[in-house]
C-alpha positions in Angstrom: 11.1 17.3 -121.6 12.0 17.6 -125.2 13.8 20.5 -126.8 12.3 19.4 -130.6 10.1 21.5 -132.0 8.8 19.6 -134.9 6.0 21.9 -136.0 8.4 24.6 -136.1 6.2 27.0 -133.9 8.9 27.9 -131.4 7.3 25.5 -128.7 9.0 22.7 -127.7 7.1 19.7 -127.4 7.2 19.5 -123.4 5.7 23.0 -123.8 3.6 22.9 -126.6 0.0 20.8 -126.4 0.2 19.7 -129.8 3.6 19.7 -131.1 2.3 18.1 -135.0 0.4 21.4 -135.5 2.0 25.4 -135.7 -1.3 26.4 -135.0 -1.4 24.7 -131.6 0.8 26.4 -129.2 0.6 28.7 -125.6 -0.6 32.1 -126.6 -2.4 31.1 -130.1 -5.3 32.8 -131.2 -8.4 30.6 -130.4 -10.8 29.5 -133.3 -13.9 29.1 -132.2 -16.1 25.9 -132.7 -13.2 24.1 -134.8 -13.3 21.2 -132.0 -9.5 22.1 -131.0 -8.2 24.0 -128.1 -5.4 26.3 -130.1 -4.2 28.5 -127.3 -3.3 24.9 -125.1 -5.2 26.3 -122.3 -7.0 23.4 -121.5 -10.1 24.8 -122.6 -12.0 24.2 -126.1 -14.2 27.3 -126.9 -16.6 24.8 -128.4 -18.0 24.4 -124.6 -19.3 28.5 -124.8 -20.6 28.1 -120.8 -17.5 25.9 -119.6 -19.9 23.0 -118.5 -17.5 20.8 -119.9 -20.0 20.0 -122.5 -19.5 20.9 -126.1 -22.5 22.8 -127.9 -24.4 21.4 -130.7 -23.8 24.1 -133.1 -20.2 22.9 -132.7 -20.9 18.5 -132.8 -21.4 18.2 -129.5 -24.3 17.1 -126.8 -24.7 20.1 -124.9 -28.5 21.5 -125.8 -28.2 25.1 -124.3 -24.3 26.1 -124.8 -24.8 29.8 -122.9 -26.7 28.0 -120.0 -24.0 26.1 -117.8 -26.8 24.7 -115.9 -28.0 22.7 -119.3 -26.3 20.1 -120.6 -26.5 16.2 -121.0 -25.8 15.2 -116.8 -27.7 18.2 -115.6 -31.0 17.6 -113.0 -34.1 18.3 -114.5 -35.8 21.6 -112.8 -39.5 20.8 -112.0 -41.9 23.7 -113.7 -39.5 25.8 -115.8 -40.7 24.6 -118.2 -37.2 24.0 -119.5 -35.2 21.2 -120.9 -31.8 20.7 -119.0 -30.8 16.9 -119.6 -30.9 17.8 -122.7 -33.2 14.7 -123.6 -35.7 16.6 -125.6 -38.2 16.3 -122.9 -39.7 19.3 -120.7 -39.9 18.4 -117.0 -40.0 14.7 -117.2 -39.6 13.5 -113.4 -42.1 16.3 -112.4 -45.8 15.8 -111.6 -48.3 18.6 -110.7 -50.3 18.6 -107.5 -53.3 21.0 -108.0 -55.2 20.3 -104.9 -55.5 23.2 -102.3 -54.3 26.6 -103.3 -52.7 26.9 -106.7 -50.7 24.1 -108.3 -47.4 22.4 -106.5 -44.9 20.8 -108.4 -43.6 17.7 -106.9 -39.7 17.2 -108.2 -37.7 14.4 -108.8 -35.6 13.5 -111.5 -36.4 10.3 -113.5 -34.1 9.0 -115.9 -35.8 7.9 -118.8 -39.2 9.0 -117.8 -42.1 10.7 -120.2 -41.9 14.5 -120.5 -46.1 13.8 -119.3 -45.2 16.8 -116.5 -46.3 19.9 -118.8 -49.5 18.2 -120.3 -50.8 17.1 -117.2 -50.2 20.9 -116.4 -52.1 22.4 -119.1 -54.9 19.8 -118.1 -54.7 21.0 -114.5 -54.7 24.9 -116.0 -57.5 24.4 -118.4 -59.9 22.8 -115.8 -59.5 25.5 -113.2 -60.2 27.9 -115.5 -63.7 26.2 -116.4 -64.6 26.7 -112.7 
């Protein structure tokens, strides 16, 4: 462990995450969505829902920063309606089963796969009301 200091913050560098920057040090006020983890707690405050995904607003990939369950690796949730990959596609992976009673989603995350789940949906919807 080193007992220089060379941004003069009164953190050695053994102690201090960032020893080129004063700002950086144990104890520093945070800055939210500047992309650098100030208080050396292992944490940046860009990733709002500490998925270990950093939001959009902030550069990052992470579509729905105050939904931990959203970000870039997450598993699609069939009929939410939602977007959780992050891939700009609602329920992709997902088809709907409207025979019997009411409509059944059948799950299964496809990488890569058409967002063709809520269309066929409002199909299924729009025919049952006809009847």
């Amino acid at each position: 462990m080193s007992d220089e200091d060379e941004d003069e913050d009164g953190w050695t560098a053994g102690e201090d995450c960032d020893d080129s920057r004063a700002d950086v040090h144990p104890g520093a006020d945070e800055v939210p969505y500047d992309g650098v983890d100030q208080d050396c707690d292992g944490v940046d405050e860009t990733d709002r829902d500490q998925d270990g995904w950093v939001g959009r607003a902030a550069g990052g990939a992470d579509c729905d920063d105050a939904d931990p369950a959203a970000h870039p690796d997450a598993v699609e949730v069939c009929g939410d309606l939602r977007d959780q990959d992050c891939d700009e596609q609602v329920d992709e992976g997902c088809e709907v089963d409207a025979g019997g009673e009411g409509i059944t989603w059948v799950c299964g995350h496809v990488p890569g796969a058409s967002g063709a789940g809520l269309g066929v949906l409002l199909v299924v919807l729009a025919l049952r009301r006809r009847r």
